[in-house]
C-alpha positions as CSV (number, residue, x, y, z in Angstrom):
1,X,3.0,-6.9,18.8
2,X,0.3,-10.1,19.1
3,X,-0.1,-9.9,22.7
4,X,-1.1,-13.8,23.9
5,X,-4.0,-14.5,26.5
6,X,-4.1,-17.4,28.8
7,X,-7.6,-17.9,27.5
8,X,-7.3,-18.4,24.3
9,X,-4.6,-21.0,25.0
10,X,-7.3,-22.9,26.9
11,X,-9.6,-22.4,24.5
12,X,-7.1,-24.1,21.4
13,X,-6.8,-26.9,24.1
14,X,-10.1,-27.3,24.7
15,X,-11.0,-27.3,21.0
16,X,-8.4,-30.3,20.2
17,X,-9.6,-31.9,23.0
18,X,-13.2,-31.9,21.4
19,X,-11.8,-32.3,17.8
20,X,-13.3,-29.2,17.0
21,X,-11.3,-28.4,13.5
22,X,-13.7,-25.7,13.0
23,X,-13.6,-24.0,15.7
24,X,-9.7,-24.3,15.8
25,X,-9.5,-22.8,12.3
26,X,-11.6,-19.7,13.2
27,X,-8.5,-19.0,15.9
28,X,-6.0,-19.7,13.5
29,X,-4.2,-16.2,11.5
30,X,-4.2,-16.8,8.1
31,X,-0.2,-17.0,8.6
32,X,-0.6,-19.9,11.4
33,X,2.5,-22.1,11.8
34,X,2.2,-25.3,13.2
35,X,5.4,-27.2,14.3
36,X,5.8,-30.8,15.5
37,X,8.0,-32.7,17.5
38,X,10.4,-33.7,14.5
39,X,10.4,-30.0,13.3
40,X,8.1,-30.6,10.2
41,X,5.9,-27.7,9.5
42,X,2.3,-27.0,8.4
43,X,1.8,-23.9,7.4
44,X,-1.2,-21.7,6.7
45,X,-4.5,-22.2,7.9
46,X,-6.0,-24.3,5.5
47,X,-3.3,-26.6,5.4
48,X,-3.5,-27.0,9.6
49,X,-7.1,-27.9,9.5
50,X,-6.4,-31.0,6.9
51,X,-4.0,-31.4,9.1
52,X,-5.7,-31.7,12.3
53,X,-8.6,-33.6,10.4
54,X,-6.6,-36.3,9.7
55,X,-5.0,-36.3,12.7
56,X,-8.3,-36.7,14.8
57,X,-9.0,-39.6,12.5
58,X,-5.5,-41.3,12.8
59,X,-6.2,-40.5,16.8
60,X,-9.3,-40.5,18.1
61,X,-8.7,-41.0,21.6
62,X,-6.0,-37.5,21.5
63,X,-6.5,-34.7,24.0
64,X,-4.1,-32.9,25.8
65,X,-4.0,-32.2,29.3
66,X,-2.4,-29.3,31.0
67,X,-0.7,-29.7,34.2
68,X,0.5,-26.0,34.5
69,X,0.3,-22.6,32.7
70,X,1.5,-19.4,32.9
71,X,2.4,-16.4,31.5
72,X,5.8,-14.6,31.3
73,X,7.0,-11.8,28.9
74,X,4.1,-12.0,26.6
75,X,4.5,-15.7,26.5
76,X,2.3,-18.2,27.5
77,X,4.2,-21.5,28.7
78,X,2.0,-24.9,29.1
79,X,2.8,-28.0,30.7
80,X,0.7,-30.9,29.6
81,X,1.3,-34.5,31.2
């Protein structure tokens, strides 16, 4: 079982909020599944950092802020605003 950690949720944020691509990839398993709003998927590691490279670059001014977190059942919900 992949037990989640509030902290490492922060960290992800904090790395998209610094358009760290690198740094996000080291977090990412090689498995990584990304899915958007319209239910398109990246998936794999590789592919997520091209896609968050070009995303910063479409987006320059992106970050996400978090309003609330918590955990519950060995998931970690976030509310951003």
């Amino acid at each position: 079982m992949i037990v989640m950690d509030i902290s490492i949720v922060k960290l992800f944020v904090t790395l998209i909020n610094k358009h760290d691509s690198e740094g996000l990839y080291a977090l990412m398993a090689d498995d990584y599944l990304f899915i958007d709003s319209q239910a398109n998927e990246i998936s794999g590691k590789n592919k997520a950092k091209s896609a968050w490279d070009a995303y910063f670059q479409l987006f320059p001014e992106y970050e996400i802020k978090i309003s609330e977190i918590a955990e519950f059942n060995n998931l970690i919900i976030v509310l951003v605003s």
